[in-house]
N, C-alpha and C positions, 0 to 999 in steps of 0.2 A: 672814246669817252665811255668810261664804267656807268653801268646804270646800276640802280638800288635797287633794291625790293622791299618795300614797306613790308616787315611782319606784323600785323593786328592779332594782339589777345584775344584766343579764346574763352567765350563768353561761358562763364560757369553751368555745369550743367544741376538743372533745379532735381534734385532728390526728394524724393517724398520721405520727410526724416520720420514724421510721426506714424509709416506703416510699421518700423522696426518696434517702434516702443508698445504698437498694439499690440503686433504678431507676439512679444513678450512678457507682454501685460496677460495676453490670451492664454501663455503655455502657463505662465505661473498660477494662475486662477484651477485651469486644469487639473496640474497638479496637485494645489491645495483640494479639488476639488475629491479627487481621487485618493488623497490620502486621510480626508473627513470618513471616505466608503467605509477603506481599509478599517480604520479604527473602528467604524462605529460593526464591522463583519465580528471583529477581534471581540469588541464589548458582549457580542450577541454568543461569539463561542465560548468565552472564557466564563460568564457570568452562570450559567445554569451547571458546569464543572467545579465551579467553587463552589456554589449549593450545595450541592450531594455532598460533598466532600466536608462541607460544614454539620452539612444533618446524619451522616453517618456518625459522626461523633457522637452525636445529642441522646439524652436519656427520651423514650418514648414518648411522654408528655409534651415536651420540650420543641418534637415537631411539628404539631397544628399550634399550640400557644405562644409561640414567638420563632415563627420559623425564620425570620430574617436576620434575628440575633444570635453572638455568639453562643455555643452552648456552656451552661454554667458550671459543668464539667465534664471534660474528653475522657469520655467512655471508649475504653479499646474494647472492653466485654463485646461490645457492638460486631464486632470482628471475630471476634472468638466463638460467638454465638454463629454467625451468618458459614465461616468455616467447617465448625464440627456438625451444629444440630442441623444446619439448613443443605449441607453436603457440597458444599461448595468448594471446602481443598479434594472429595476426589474426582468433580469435575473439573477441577483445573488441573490436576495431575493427566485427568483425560484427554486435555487441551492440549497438553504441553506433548506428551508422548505422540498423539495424533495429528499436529499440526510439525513439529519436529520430523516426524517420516516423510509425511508426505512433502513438505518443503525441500528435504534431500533430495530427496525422489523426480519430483518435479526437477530442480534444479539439474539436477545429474542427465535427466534424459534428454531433456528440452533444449542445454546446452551441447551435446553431441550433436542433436537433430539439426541445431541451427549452426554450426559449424559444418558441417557436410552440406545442407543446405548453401549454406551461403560462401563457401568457397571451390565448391566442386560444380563440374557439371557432367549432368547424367541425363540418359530418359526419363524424362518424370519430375526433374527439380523443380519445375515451376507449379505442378500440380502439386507436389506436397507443401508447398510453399502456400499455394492458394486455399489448398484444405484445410491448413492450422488455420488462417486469415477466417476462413466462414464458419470455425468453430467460436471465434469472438460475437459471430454475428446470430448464432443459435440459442435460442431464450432456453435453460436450463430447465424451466416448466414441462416443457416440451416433452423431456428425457424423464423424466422422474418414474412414472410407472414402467416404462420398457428397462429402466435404470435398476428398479425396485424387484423386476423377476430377473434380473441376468444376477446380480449380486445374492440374490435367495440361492438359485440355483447353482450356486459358487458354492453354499454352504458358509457366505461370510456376513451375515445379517449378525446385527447386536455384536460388530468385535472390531476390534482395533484396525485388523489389517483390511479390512472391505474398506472402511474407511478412508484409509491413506490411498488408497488404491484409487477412491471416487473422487478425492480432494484432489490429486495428483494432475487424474484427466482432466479433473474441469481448471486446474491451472495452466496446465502447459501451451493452449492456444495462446493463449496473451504473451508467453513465456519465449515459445519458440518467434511469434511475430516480431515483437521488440529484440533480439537477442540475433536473429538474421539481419538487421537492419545493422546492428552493431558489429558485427561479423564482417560485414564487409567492407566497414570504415579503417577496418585494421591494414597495415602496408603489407602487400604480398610478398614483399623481398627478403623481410624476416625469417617468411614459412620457408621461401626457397631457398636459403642459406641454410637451413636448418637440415632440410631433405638434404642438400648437396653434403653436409658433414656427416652425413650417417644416420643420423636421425630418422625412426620410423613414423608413420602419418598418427600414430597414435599419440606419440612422443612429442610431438610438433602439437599436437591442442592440448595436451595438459600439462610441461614445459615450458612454450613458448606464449600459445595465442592466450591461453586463458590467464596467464599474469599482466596481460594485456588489455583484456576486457574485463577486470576487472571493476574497475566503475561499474559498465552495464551490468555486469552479472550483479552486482550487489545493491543497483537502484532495483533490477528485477525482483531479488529475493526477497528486497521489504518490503513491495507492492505484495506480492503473494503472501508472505507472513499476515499482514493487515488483515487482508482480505479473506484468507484461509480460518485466523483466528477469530471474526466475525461471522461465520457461514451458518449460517442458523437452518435454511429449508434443506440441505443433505442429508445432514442429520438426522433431523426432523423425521425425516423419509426412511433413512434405513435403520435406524433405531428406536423407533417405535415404544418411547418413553422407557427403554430399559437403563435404569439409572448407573446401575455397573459400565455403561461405555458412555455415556452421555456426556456431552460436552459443556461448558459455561456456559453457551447461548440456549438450550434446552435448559440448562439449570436456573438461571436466569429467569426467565419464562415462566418455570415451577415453581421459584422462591414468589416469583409476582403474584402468582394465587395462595397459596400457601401464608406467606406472612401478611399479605394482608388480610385474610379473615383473620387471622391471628391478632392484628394490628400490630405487629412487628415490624414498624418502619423503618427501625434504626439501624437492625439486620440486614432488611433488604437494599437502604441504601450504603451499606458498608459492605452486600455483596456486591454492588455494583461496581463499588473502587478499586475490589478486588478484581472483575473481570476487566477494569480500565485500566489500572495500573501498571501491565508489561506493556499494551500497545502504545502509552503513553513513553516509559520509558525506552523502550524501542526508537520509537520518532523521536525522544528530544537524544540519543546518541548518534542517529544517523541520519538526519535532516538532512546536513551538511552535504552525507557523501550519496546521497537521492541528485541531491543539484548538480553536484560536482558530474555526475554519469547522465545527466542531462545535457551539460555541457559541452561533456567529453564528447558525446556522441551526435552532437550538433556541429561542434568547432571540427572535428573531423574529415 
């Protein structure tokens, strides 16, 4: 005689339905909450860049009497003044020549350094590795007098090339740091195919690896540009208010006293657009590829 087996339904299992709709009630709010920040960061960057940029226009009056309003006519003179008489195209010729070398410079060195660094190994790789790293960590105050008799004593005070020379060093920590990291996210089997066809170790980093790190190298070399093109206490320090080598952030500085006992404000903020105007265009052509070599060197 066959026996049965009664099967009995399982009894549904109770699900907390209303955790899902919090949990996502909660990320949305978040969100929103965080993109209120965003905007209201955006309002606070963008608003005092469109000022200047309105009042540099403005005839002199025009900016304590209605400084919120548009100006009732776009004065270029305002430019043309803050250029010639205030001497501002030839600190920016001085910016450009001086921050130009030294970013080659930088880049040239700090890119060997960190390729030998980060693909060889020697006695000592990790020490020089460690010594660029505690050059990030050295307050630049520090150096300035011992910085101010080695560069006299060079005989390169008040000139171009002392310059590049101090811009150069104080880049290349950050330079070689970021740039060893990137080093050696790159595939080793590349370099060794390379060396196996003939290829000599010099041929193989500027050939193979550096069309490779690409990316890094060129989120580096923006970072540095920025930063090299705002350096105002270098300067400061080894040129000694000599306006033949002085840079836009010295200049800058001296138009700020200068035009305003003059009450020339229209100048001084139409030299300010002038000193804003490559780092801004700089960053809106290379935003993109900053992230991208962020990426790159993350997803690696």
């Amino acid at each position: 005689m066959a026996t049965t087996t009664e099967v009995r339904p399982t009894p549904p299992i109770d699900r907390p339905t209303g955790s899902v709709g919090v949990r996502r009630g909660g990320e949305r709010s978040a969100t929103a909450l965080f993109q209120v920040i965003l905007a209201a960061w955006a309002l606070v960057s963008v608003l005092p860049l469109l000022w200047a940029t309105i009042t540099a226009f403005k005839p002199n009056p025009e900016v304590f009497s209605s400084p919120w309003a548009l100006p009732s006519s776009w004065n270029l003179d305002n430019f043309a003044r803050a250029w010639g008489a205030a001497s501002i195209g030839q600190f920016f010729v001085n910016t450009v020549i001086v921050v130009s070398g030294a970013l080659a410079l930088t880049m040239l060195l700090s890119t060997m350094v960190a390729y030998v660094v980060a693909r060889y190994e020697f006695p000592g790789n990790r020490f020089i590795y460690y010594l660029f790293a505690a050059g990030l960590m050295f307050p630049v105050f520090l150096a300035l007098v011992p910085l101010f008799f080695v560069v006299r004593n060079l005989g390169l005070l008040h000139s171009h090339i002392g310059l590049i020379l101090v811009y150069a060093a104080y880049a290349m920590p950050f330079s070689v740091f970021f740039l060893t990291a990137f080093f050696r996210t790159l595939p080793t089997a590349v370099a060794e195919a390379a060396l196996i066809d003939g290829c000599s170790h010099t041929g193989v980093l500027f050939r193979v690896m550096l069309p490779m790190a690409r990316p890094g190298i060129v989120s580096v070399a923006l970072f540095n540009f920025l930063g090299l093109w705002n350096q105002y206490l270098l300067p400061l320090v080894l040129n000694q208010g000599d306006k033949s080598t002085a840079v836009l952030t010295e200049g800058l500085a001296a138009l700020v006293a200068e035009q305003g006992y003059a009450s020339d404000w229209s100048a001084l903020f139409a030299g300010m657009i002038i000193a804003m105007l490559p780092v801004l265009i700089v960053y809106l052509i290379f935003h993109r590829r900053i992230r991208e070599g962020f990426v790159a060197g993350a997803l690696k």
